[in-house]
C-alpha positions as CSV (number, residue, x, y, z in Angstrom):
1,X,0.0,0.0,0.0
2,X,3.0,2.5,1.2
3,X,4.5,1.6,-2.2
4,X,1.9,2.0,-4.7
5,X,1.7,5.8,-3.0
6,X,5.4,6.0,-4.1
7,X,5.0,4.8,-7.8
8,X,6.8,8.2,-9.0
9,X,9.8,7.4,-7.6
10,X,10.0,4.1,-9.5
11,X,13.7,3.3,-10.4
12,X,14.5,7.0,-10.1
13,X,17.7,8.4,-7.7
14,X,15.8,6.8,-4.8
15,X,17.4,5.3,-1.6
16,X,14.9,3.8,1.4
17,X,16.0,4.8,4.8
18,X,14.8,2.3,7.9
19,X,14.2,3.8,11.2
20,X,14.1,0.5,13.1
21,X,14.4,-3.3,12.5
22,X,10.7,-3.2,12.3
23,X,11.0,-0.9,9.4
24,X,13.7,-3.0,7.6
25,X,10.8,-5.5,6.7
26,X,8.4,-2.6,5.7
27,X,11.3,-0.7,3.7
28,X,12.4,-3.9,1.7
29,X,9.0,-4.3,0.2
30,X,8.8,-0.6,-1.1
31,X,12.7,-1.4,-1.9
32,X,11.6,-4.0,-3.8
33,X,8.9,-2.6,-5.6
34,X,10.5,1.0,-6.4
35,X,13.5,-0.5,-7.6
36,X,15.4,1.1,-5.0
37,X,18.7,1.1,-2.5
38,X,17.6,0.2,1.3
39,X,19.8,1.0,4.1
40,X,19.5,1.4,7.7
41,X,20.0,4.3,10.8
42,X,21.4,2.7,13.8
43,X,19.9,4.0,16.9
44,X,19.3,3.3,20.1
45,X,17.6,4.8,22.9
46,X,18.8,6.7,26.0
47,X,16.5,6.0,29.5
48,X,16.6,7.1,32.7
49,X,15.8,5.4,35.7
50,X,11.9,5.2,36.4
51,X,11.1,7.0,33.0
52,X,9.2,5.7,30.4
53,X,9.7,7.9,28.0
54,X,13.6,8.0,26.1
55,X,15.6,10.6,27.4
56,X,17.2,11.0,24.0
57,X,18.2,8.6,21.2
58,X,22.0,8.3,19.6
59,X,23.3,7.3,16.1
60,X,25.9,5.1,15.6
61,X,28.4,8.4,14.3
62,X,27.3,9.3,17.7
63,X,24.5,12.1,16.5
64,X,22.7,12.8,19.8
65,X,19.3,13.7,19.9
66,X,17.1,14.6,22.6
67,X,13.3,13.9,23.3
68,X,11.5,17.6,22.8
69,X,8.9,16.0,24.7
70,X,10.9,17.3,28.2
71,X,11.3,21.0,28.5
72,X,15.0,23.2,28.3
73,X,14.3,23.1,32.0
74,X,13.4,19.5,32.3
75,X,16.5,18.3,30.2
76,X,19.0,20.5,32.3
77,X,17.8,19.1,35.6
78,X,18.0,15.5,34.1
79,X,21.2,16.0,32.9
80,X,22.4,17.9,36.0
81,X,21.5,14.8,38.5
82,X,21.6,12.2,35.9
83,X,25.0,13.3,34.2
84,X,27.0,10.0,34.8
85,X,24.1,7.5,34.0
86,X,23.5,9.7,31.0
87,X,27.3,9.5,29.9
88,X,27.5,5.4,31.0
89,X,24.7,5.1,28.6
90,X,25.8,6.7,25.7
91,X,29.2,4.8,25.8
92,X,27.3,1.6,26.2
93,X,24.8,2.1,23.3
94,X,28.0,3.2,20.6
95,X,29.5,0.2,21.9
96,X,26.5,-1.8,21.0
97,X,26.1,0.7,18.1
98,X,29.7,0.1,17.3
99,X,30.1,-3.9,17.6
100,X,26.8,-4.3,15.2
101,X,28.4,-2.1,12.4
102,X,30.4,-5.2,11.3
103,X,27.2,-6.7,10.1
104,X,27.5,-4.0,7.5
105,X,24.7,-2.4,5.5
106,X,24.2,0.4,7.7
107,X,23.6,4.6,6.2
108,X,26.8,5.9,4.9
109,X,25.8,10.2,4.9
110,X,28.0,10.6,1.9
111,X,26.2,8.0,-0.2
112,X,22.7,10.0,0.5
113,X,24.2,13.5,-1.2
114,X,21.3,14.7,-4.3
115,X,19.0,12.0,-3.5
116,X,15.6,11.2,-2.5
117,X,15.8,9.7,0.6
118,X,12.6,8.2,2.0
119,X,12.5,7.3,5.8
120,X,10.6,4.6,6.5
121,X,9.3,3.3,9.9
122,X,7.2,0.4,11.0
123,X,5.3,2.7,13.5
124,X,5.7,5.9,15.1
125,X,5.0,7.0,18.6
126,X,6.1,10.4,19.2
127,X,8.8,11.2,16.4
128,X,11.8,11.2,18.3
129,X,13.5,8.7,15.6
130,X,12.3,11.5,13.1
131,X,14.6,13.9,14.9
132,X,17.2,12.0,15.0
133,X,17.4,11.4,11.2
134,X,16.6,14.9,11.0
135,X,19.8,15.9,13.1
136,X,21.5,13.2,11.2
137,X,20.9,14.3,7.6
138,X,21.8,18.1,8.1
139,X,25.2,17.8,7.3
140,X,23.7,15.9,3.7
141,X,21.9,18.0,1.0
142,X,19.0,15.6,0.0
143,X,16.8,16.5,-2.8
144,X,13.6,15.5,-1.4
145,X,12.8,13.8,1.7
146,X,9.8,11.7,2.8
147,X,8.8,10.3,5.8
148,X,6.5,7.0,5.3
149,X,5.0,4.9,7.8
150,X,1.9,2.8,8.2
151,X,0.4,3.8,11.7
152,X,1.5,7.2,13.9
153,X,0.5,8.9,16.6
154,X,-1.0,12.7,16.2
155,X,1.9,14.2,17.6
156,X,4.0,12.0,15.2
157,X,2.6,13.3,12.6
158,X,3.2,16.9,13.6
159,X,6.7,15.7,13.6
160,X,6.6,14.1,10.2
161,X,5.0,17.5,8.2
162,X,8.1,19.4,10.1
163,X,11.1,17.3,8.7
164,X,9.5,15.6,5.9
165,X,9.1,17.5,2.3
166,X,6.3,14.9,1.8
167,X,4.5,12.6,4.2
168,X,2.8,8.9,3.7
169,X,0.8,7.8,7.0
170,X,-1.9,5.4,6.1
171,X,-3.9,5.2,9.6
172,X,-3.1,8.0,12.3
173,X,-4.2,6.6,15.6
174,X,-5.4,9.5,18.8
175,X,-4.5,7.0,21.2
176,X,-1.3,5.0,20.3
177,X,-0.3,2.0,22.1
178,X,2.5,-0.1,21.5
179,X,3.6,-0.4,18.2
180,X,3.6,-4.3,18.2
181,X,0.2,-3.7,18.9
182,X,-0.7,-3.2,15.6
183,X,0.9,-5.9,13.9
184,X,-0.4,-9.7,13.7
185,X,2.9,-10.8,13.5
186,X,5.8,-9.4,15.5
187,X,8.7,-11.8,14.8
188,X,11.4,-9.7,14.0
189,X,14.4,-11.5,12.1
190,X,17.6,-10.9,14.3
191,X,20.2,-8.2,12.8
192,X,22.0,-10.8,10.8
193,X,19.0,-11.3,8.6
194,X,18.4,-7.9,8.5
195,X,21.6,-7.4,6.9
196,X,21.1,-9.9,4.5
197,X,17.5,-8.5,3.6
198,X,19.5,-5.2,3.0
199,X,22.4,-6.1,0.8
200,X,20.1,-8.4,-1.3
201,X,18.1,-5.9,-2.8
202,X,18.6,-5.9,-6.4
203,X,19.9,-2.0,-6.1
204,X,22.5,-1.9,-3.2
205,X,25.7,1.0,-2.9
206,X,27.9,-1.6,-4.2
207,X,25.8,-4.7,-5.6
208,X,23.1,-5.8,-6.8
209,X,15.0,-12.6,1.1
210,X,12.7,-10.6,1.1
211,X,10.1,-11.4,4.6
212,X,6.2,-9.8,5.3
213,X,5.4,-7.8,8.0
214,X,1.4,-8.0,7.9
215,X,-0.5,-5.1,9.1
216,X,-3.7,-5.7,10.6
């Protein structure tokens, strides 16, 4: 469905962008079907003690975003009494980050320059993986980018119309639950397989498996 709304872009300078594992399965269908690149943004999630909600969320170049959901004065208490945890945790998560580039197949900045990059996720909450990207890609000059996903949250979609040139959301739910929720079948192939789902694409940087996530 995501990629008949993307027929346009049909073998064209096109590269597909997942936000998440979840979104690896989602972006190699439109991959597939647009005749395009897919790659991946390594992230991973910062969280404080007792909190729910991500304190912030770091890329693997170690791109640091945080959640706009706390306030300046919020963040600079957090970070005041949590400065150590916060600092433990961001040296754990490159690590992690770090050890899983090996598998290869993950965004290379340079390779995005005077393209239309398409972010795809399986599912967003509140956009806080949208700002990363966001933060991510300044440094690249993109010639169009979309945000695409099948299910979001109001506030996610807020988030989408301010980094995306052009948005694809086909249900926007008022009250989001968990993303899994969503899905009849949440079996998500470990990062090996994703990495072989990624460089298998007929159009990859350097070369030339596919699985089905079914939304309900």
């Amino acid at each position: 469905m995501l990629a008949k709304k993307l027929e346009q872009y049909k073998q064209s300078n096109t590269t597909i962008v997942a936000l998440s594992p979840g979104a690896v399965i989602i972006g190699a269908q439109i991959a597939m079907q647009l005749h395009s690149a897919l790659t991946m943004l390594l992230t991973e999630n910062i969280v404080l003690p007792g909190e729910n909600d991500a304190l912030a969320v770091i890329a693997s170049n170690n791109t640091f975003t945080y959640n706009d959901k706390f306030s300046t004065g919020e963040l600079e208490e957090m970070r005041s009494e949590y400065l150590g945890v916060i600092e433990g945790q961001r040296i754990e998560k490159l690590h992690k980050l770090h050890a899983l580039l090996g598998h290869g197949g993950e965004i290379h900045r340079e390779l995005l320059q005077r393209r239309t990059v398409i972010l795809v996720s399986d599912g967003l909450s509140s956009g806080l993986s949208l700002d990363l990207a966001s933060d991510y890609l300044k440094p690249v000059r993109v010639n169009k980018l979309i945000v695409v996903t099948p299910i979001a949250s109001i506030q996610a979609v807020d988030k989408m119309h301010l980094v995306g040139d052009e948005i694809i959301c086909l249900s926007v739910l008022e009250n989001y639950m968990d993303t899994n929720h969503y899905y009849d079948d949440n079996n998500i192939p470990p990062m090996d397989d994703l990495m072989k789902i990624i460089t298998s694409m007929p159009v990859h940087w350097d070369t030339s498996a596919h699985s089905d996530r079914r939304f309900l």
